[in-house]
N, C-alpha and C positions, 0 to 999 in steps of 0.2 A: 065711682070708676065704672066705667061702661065696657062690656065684653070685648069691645074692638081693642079699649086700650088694654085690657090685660090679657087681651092675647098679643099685646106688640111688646106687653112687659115680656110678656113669657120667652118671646123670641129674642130679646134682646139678649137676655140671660144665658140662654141656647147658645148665640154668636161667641157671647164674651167665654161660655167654659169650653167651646169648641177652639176659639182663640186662644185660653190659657193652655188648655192640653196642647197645642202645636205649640205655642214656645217650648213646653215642659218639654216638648218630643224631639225640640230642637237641640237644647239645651243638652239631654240627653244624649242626643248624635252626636255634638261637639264635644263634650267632653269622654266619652270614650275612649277608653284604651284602644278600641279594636279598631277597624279599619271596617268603615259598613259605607257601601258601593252598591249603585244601581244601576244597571244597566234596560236600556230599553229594545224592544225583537229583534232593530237592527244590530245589536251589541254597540251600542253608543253610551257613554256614561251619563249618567243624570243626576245623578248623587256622589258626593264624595266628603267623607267630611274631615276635620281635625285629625281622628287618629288615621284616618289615611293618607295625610298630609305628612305626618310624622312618619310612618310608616315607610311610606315609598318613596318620601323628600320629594316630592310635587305638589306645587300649589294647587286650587284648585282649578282655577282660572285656566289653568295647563291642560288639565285634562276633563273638565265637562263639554259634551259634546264631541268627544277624541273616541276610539273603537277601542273595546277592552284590552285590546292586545297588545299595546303601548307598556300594561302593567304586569306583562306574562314575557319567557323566556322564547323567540321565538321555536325550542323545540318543542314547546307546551299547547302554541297557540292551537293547531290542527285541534289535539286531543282535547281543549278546552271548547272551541267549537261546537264541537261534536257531542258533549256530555251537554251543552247548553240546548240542540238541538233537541235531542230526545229528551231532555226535562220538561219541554215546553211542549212536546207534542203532546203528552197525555194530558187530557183535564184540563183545555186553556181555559174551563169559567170556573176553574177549582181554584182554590189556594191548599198548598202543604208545603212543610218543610221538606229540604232535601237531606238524605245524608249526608255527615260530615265525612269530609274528603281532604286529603293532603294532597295540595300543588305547591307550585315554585313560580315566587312572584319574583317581579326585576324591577329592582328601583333605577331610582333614575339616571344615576352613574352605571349604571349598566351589569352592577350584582347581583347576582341572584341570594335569594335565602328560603329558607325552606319555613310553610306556613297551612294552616290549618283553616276550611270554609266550611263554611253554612250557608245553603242556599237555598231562598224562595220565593215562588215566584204568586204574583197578582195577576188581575184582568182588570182594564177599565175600558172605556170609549174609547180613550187613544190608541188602547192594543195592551199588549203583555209587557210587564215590567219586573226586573229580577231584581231582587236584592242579596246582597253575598256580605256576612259579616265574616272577616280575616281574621285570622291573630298570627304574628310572627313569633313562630315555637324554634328558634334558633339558639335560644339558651336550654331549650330544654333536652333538644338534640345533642347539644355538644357534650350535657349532662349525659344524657343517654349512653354517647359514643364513651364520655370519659370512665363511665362503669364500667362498661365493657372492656374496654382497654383494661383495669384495675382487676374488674374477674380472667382478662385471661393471663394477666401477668399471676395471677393466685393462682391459677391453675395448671401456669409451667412451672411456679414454685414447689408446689405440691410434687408433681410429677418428677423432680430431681430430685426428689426424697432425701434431701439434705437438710429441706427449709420447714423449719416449725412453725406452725400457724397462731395465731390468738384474736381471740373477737372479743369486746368488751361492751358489755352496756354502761355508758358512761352516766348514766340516771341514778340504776343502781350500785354500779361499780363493781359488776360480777363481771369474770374473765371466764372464757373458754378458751384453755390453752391445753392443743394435744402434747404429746407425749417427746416429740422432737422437741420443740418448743423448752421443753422442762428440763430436757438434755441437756441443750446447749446452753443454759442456763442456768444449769448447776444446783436446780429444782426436784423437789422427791415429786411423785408422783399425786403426793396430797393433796400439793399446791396448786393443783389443774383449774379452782375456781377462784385465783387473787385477781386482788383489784392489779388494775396495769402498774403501778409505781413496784407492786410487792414482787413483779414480776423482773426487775433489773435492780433487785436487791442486792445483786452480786455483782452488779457495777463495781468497778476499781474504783476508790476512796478520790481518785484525784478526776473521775470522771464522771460520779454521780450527780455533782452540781450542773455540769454539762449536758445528762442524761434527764434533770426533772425540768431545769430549761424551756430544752426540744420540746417536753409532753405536756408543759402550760401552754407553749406557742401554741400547739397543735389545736387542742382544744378553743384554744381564743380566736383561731382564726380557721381553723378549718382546713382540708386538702389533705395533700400529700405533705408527709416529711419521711424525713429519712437521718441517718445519722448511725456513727460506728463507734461502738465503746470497749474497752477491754475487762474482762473477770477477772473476778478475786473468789475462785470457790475454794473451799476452806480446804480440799487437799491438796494446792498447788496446783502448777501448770494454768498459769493465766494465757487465757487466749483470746483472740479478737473476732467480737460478734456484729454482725451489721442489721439494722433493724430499719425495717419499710413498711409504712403505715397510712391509714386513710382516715380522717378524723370526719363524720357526719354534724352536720348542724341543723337546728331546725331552723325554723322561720323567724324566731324571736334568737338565733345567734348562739342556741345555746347548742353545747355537744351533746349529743345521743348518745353515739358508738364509734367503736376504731375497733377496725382489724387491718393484719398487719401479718407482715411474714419476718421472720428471723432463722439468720444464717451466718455461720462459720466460715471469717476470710484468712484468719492466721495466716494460710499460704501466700495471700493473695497480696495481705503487707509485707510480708516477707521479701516477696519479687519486688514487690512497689520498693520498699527499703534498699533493696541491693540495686534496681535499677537508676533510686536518686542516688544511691553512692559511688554507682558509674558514671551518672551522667555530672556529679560532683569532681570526679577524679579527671573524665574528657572535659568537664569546662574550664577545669586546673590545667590539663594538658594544652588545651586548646590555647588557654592566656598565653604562655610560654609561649607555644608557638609563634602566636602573633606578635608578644615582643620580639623574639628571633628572629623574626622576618622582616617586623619596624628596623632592627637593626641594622640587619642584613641591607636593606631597602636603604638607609639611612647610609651603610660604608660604600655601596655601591654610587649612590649619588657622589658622594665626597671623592670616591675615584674615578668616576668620570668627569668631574668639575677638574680636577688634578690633571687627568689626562686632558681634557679641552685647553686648559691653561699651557701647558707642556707643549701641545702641538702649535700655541702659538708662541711661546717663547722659541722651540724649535724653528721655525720662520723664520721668528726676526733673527735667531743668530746664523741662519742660512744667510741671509739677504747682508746681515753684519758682516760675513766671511767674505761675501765677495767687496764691499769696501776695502774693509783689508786688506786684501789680495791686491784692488789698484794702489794703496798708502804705501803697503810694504815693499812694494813692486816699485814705485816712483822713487822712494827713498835709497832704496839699494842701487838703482842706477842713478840718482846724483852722488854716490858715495862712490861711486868711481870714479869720476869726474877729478880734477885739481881741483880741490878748495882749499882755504885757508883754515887753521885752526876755530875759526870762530863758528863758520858755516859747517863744520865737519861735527863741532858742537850740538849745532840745532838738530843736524839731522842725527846724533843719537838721541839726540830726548827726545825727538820724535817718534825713531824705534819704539823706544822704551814706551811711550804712550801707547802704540801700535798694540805691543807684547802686552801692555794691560789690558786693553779692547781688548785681545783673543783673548786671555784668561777669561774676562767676563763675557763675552760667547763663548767659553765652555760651559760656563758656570747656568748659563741657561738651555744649553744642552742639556747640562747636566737633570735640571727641571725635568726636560721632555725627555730625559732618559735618552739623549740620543748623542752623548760624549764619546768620544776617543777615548777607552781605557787602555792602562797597562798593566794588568791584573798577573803578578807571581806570587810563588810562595814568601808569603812571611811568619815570620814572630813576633803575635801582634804584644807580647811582653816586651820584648826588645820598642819596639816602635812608644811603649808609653813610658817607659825609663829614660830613654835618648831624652821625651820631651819633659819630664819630671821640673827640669831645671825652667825652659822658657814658662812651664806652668803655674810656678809660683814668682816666677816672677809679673806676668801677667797678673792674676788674681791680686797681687797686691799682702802686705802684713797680715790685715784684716781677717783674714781667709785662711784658713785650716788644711791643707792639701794633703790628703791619704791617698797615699795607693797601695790597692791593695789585688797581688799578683797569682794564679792561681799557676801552682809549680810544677803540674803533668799539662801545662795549655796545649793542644793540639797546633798544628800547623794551619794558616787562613790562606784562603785565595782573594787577593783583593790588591786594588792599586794604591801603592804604598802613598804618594802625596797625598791621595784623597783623603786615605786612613785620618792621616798626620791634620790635613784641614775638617777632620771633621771632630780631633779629640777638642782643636783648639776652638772652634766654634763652640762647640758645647759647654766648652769651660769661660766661653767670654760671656755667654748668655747665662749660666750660672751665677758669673760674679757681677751681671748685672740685678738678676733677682734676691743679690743678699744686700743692699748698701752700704748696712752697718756690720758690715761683715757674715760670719759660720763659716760651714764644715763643709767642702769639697772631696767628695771619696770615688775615685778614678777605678774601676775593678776589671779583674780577667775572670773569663770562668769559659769550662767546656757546657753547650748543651747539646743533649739529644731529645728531640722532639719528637710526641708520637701525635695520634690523630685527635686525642682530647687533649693534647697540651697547650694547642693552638687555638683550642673553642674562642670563641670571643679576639680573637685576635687576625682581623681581618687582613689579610695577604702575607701570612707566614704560614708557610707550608712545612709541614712534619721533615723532621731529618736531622742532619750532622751540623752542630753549627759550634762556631767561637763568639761569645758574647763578648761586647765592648760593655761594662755600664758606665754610667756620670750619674752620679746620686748628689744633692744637695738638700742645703737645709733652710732653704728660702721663701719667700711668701707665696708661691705657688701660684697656678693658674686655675684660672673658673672656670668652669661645666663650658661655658662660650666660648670663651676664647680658647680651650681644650682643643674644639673640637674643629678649628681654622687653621691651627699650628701649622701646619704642612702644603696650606695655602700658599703660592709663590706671591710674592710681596705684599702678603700680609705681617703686617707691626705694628706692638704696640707700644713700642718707644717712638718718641719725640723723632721731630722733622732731623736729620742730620748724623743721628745715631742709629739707623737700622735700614737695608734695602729691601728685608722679606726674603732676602733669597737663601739664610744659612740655612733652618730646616730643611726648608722646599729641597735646594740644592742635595744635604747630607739623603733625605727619604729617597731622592732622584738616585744620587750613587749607590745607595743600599739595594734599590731595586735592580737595576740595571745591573750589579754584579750577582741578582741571585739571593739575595738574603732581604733584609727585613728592614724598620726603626719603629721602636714603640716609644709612648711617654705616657708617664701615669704623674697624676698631679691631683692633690687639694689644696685650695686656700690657706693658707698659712701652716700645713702640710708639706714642704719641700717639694721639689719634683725628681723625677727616676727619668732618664729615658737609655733604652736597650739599643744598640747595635748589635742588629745579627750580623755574620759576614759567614759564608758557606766555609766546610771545615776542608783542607788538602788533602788529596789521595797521597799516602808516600810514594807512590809512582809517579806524581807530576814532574814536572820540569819548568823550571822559572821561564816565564813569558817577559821580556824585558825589552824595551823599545831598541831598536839595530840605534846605532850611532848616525848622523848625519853625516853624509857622503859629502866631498867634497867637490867643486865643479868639474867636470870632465870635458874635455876638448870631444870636437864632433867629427865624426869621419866625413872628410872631405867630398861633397856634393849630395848628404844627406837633407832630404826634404821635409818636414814637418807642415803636417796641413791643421791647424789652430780652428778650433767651431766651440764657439764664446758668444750668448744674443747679447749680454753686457757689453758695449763699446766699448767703455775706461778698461775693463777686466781685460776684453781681448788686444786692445792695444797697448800695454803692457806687460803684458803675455809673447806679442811678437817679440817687442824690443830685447826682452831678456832672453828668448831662444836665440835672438838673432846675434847676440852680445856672446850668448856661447858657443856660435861658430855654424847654426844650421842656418838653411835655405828656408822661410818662413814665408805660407802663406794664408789666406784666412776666409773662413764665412761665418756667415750669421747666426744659423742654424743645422739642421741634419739635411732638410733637401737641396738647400744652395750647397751644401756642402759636396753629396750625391753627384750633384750636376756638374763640378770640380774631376770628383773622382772618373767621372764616365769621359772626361775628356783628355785627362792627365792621366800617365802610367807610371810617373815618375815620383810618384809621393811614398815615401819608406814609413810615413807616422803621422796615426790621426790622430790630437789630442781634442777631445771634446771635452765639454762641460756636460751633466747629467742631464738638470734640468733646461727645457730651452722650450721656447712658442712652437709652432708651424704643426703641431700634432707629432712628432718624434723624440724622443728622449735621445740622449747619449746611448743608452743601452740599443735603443733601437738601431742606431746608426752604427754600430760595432756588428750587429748581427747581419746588414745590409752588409758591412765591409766584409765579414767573414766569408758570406754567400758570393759575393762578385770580384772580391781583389782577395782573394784570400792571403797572399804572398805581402800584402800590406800590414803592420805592425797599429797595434791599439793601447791608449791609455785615457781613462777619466779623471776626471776632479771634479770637487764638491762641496759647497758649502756644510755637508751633512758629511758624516762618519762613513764610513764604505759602507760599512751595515747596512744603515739607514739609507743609505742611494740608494741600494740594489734594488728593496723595496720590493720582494718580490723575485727578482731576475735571477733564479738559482742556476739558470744555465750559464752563465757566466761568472762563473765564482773565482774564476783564473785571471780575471780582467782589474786591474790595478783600480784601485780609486784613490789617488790624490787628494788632499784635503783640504779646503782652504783655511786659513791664509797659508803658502809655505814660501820657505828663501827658497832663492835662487840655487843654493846647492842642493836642497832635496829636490826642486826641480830639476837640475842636472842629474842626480843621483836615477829619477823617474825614468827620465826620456831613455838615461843612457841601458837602463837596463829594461827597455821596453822595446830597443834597438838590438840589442844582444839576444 
């Protein structure tokens, strides 16, 4: 071999471990934990490797050739600068390390964390080049801070001089526990070097398994625990201790040490205790309430669906009244007429139809509460003996019929048919809920009602009452159907046997005089239902419908001015004033009416209807009359009850309301004494 070639061996040898050391070198940079970055004089990156890819979550591709300050907080970048500028001034053909320095780098989502450099710097031909290896110390800071926190929590502990301390080497198993510590723990003063277990020796029997637990977790995994147990020191007086602690690990997982503070809360469950038994007793109260109010919520809907209902039965037996009024009105004038017996026939069965129509627009008056009462004193004893006899005989063999009469009964206010139709309703519907027969018990009794006797009993108001009951002994009714009873024409009989309207009707009369109707019912349970009816002052005085007057002859050139928007109504209206002897004339409503009176001085009598179109009521048009013809005479009528007209109009409380349908002699009866 000749010197030439083994000086070209020599050099190839030279390339290839100069070649191996930079992969080695490479290798090395890539796989680093750290983050090691080069920057060139301009601050431009040249180097970035693996773990600062990891690191800062930027490839490399991203940031070689990018200005170092892409990877700094802009409040950092100046002061970074500036530390780079004077590094590089002293010694640029030197190499040295810089000191390690804490900065704050910013990854790429734009967080900051807090990290640790080294930096240094070279010289070549190209100019100065820095190198900076990173490490992100964010675990070790929060370690840091989390000490901290832990000593100054030991350090307020201490200073309340309530909290006893203990430190343990968990290696050896030696305790340093002061003197508070030993207190509350019910510990002599010997015991100041037990291992941690010996130390909650006096754990309650049913909390020790609880207490060694906590103190294996603690150990296996490190941190913080906490945890409240209660004594058993051997002179009594168990109390409750809370214990807070720091368990250390090394590096292979295993525990070191625990310290810990211990403190007396006996108070503090105490409160805790009495306040879950408050907040136990308000969330008892609370439930109530809320059913109270569901319920509440729940009678009020039921009474306003009742009243919605009412106000349109009310309606239609408005709008029914004035039919009638044209039937009864047409009828009575062909009955004066000659007819033959045959025809004189029809037109009473006609009547008689008529008379059943207004019964059944009372009867949904009755609903709306908006009925013609005739409310006197009675004896509502006397009223179920009279009917004792139609009672059994209605109910049938089958059927058991007691009554049973209370012998001091007080005196009732209430209109004696309605009474009478509402025992025998109750007792028809009774003897439809037995088929195969039982036991019908009719009873009297006095109550007196105060403010809790009514709880639960929605729209019965405290006070003086005479109880009707109907008690039977039949299949009763369900929670459903309970709670619709009083619904107008709801049934749950068969097509032909029920209109809906006996409850609805009986609860409408109950109300409208003042008093009450309850039902109580289970499933093959019987059913109870109550009538209240308000009890008599002995002072009253029987209220009792006057007698129908009979037609009166009219004083000769009396006027009558008729305001009816109904046609049929008011032309049947003239013919029968005109049949009793007056001068009759008519309009439509209150301002044709108006335009009459402004032009005529001769009218002794306006009778309107209440309701009418054109924007004026009846009422209105009486107040018009009183203000401009005062020496003119006034009467209404109305589908509705006078009550119910007035609607309001208390200044004319003096002012008659007629009611529809009426004969011909109560209208005689009206005029003549609207004339007088």
């Amino acid at each position: 071999m000749t010197l030439d070639a083994s000086k070209d061996s020599l050099t190839d040898q030279a390339i290839q471990a100069a070649h191996d050391a930079n992969s080695r070198l490479a290798d090395i940079l890539d796989n680093a934990n750290d983050a090691i970055i080069s920057i060139d004089d301009k601050q431009n990156t040249t180097l970035f490797n693996r773990g600062a890819e990891r690191i800062f979550d930027y490839a490399i591709v991203e940031v070689i050739g990018q200005p170092l300050k892409m990877l700094l907080p802009p409040s950092a970048v100046h002061s970074h600068e500036k530390s780079v500028r004077d590094f590089g001034g002293s010694g640029a053909q030197s190499r040295r390390m810089a000191e390690r320095r804490a900065i704050t780098g910013r990854r790429k989502d734009g967080t900051e964390f807090p990290a640790e450099v080294s930096i240094s710097k070279s010289s070549s031909s190209s100019g100065l080049t820095y190198t900076a290896i990173l490490r992100d110390i964010s675990e070790r800071v929060k370690a840091d801070e989390l000490f901290r926190e832990r000593e100054q929590r030991l350090r307020v502990a201490l200073s309340a001089g309530q909290m006893g301390v203990f430190q343990v080497n968990e290696v050896s198993g030696i305790a340093r526990n002061d003197e508070t510590a030993l207190r509350l723990l019910g510990l002599s003063a010997t015991r100041a070097d037990s291992p941690l277990e010996a130390l909650f020796e006096r754990a309650h029997p049913d909390d020790r398994e609880m207490v060694r637990a906590r103190l294996q977790r603690a150990r296996r995994e490190g941190g913080d625990y906490a945890f409240e147990f209660r004594t058993s020191p051997a002179d009594g007086g168990s109390r409750w201790i809370a214990a807070h602690g720091f368990c250390e690990l090394d590096a292979r997982g295993r525990a070191v040490r625990s310290t810990g503070v211990i403190y007396d809360v006996t108070e503090h469950k105490a409160i805790e205790q009495a306040l879950e038994s408050r907040v136990a007793e308000r969330t008892t109260a609370l439930r109530d309430e809320i059913e109270r109010r569901e319920e509440a919520q729940a009678a009020l809907v039921r009474s306003q669906k009742l009243q919605a209902v009412g106000e349109l039965a009310g309606g239609m037996a408005h709008d029914f009244n004035n039919l009638l009024t044209v039937i009864t009105g047409n009828l009575e004038l062909l009955g004066l007429r000659q007819l033959d017996d045959k025809a004189r026939d029809l037109i009473r069965r006609a009547e008689e139809a008529a008379k059943m129509g207004a019964r059944l627009a009372g009867r949904l008056l009755a609903i709306g509460r908006r009925q013609s009462l005739q409310p006197i004193i009675l004896d509502l004893n006397e009223i179920v003996r009279s009917m004792a006899d139609v009672l059994k005989r209605t109910l049938g063999e089958a059927i058991e019929t007691q009554i049973s009469l209370a012998d001091d009964l007080r005196k009732a206010r209430a209109d004696v048919s309605e009474v009478e139709n509402a025992i025998l309703n109750l007792a028809i519907n009774a003897r439809d809920a037995m088929p195969q027969g039982g036991k019908l018990v009719v009873g009297t009794t006095n109550k007196s009602l105060g403010p809790d006797d009514v709880v639960g009993e929605t729209g019965l108001k405290p006070g003086d009452y005479v109880m009707l009951s109907v008690n039977d002994t039949g299949v009763g009714i369900s929670p459903h159907v309970l709670a619709r009873v009083f619904e107008p024409f709801f049934t749950t009989k068969e097509a032909g046997r029920g209109t809906g309207l006996g409850l609805s009707t009986i609860y409408g009369f109950a109300k409208q005089s003042g008093g009450h109707l309850s039902i109580y019912s289970e499933p093959g349970m019987g059913t109870s239902v109550r009538l209240y009816l308000p009890r008599a002052e002995s002072s009253e005085i029987a209220r009792v419908a006057g007698s129908q007057a009979q037609p009166a002859s009219a004083v000769s050139g009396e006027t009558i001015l008729v305001v009816e928007d109904k046609a049929d109504v008011r032309d049947v209206t003239v013919k029968r004033l005109d049949m009793l002897g007056y001068r009759v004339i008519s309009a439509e409503n209150a301002p044709a009416a108006i335009a009459i009176l402004e032009k005529q001085s001769d009218i002794n009598l306006v009778f309107s209807d209440v309701m009418m179109p054109g924007g004026m009521s009846g009422f209105d048009l009486v107040r018009w009359v009183r203000a401009n013809r005062p020496a003119t005479k006034v009467l209404l009528t109305s589908g509705f009850t006078g009550e119910i007209a007035r609607n309001g109009s208390t200044d004319l409380t003096d002012v008659e309301v007629l009611r529809k349908p009426y004969a011909i002699a109560e209208l005689a009866r009206a005029v003549r004494e609207a004339l007088t």
